[in-house]
N, C-alpha and C positions, 0 to 999 in steps of 0.2 A: 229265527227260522232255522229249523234243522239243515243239513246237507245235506239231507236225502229229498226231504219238500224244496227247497231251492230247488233241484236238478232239476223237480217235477216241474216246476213254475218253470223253470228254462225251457224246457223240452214241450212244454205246454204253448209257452211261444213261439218255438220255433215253429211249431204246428200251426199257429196261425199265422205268423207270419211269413213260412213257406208253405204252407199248404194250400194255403187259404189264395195264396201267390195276391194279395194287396195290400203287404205289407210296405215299409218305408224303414229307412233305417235313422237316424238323425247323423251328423257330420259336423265333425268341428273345422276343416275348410272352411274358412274367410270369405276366400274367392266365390262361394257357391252358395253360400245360405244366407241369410238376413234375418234374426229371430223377430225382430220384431213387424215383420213384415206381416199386417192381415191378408187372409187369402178369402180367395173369392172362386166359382165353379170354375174359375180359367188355368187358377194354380197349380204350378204343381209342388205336391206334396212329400214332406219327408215326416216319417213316425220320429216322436220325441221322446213317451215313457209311455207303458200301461199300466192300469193298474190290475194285477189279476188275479182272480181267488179258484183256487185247486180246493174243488169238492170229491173225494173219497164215497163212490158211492154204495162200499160197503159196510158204509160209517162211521169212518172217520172223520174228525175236526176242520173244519174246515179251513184254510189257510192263504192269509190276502198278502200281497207284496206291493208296491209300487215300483216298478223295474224300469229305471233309464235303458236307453236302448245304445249299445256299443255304435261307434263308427261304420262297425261292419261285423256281419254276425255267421258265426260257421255252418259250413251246410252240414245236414246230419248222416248225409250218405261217405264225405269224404274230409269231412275239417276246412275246403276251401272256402275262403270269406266270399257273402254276394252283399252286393248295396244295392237298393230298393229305394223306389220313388213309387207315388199315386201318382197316377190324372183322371181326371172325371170325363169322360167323355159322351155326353148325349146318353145313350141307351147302354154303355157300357163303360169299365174301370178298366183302366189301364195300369199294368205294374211295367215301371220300367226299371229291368234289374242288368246288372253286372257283376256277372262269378268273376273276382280277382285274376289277373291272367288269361283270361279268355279273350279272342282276338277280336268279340264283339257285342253289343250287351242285345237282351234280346227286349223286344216291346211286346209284352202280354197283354191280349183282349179276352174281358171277360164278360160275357153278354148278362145281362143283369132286369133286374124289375125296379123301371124309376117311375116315383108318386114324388110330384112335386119337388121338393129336395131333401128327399131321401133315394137310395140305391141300397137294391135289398139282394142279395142267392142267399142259395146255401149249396150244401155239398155233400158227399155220403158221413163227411166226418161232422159236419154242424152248420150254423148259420150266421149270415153276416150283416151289419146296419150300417150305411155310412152316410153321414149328413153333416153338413156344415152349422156350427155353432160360435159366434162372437167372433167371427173369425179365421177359427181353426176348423179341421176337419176331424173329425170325432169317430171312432168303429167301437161298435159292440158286438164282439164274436162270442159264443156259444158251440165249444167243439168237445167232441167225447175224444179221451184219450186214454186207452189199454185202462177201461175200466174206472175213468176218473173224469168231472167232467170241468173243462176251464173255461171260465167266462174271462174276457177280457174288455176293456173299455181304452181303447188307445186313443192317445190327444197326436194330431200331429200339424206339423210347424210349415207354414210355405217357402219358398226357399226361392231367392232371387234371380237366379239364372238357371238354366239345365242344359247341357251336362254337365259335372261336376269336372274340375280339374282332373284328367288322368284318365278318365275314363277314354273308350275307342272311338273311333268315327264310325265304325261299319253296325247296322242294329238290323236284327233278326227280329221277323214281326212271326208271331203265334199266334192263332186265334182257337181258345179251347169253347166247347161244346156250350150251350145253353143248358145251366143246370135246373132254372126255373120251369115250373110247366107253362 
């Protein structure tokens, strides 16, 4: 894959993965994660890889990657690392994230459309699917990005205890708007 579509693939994640604010990051910490631990609606969640394909929709080639997902992934406003968790909660997703440094992680609520076990929005940038499968927790995002449009399919991994070593004690709750009609 070129350097130039890599970047796109990158920055196509980071859009989902912070825009979308339900991302997960995965961690090689011992103390906090257990791979092979199956999860269940109680878990919570860290993203492990996506797989995602950058569509060109001026006609260009389309191009797939499978991308492990770092420790911790920069933000696009200022290079600071954040680490991302899921939880499922009833009628809404929870992202629980931590910007490197900051003296508290905040708990993000996202009010959401649940059928069964599925959890569906979407957003002015695209849309989102999350459902558990064999295990794992699975997203299929659908987001347009300056003219290109990246689907993503994230597998991610439940993780034995929360919070991860290091992180603060103090958490900032947010509750953003219902994007659903």
């Amino acid at each position: 894959m070129s350097g130039m579509r890599r970047s796109w693939v990158r920055a196509g994640l980071a859009t989902v993965v912070l825009g979308a604010c339900t991302g997960g990051v995965s961690t090689d910490d011992p103390d906090d994660t257990d791979a092979g631990v199956p999860g269940t609606e109680a878990s919570t969640w860290r993203r492990a890889f996506a797989d995602v394909t950058l569509l060109d929709t001026s006609g260009g080639v389309p191009t797939s990657a499978r991308v492990p997902l770092d420790t911790r992934l920069p933000m696009p406003e200022d290079d600071r690392e954040v680490d991302t968790y899921v939880v499922l909660d009833g009628d809404r997703v929870l992202t629980l994230a931590w910007v490197v440094g900051d003296e508290a992680w905040y708990r993000i609520a996202r009010p959401v459309t649940r059928v069964d076990d599925v959890w569906s929005w979407y957003t002015d940038d695209g849309s989102y699917v999350l459902m558990i499968t064999d295990g794992h927790l699975t997203e299929t995002a659908v987001v347009n990005l300056d003219g290109r449009t990246v689907m993503s399919q994230a597998v991610f991994d439940a993780v034995a205890t929360f919070p991860p070593t290091g992180w603060p004690s103090d958490v900032i709750d947010v509750v953003l708007p219902a994007a659903n009609p």
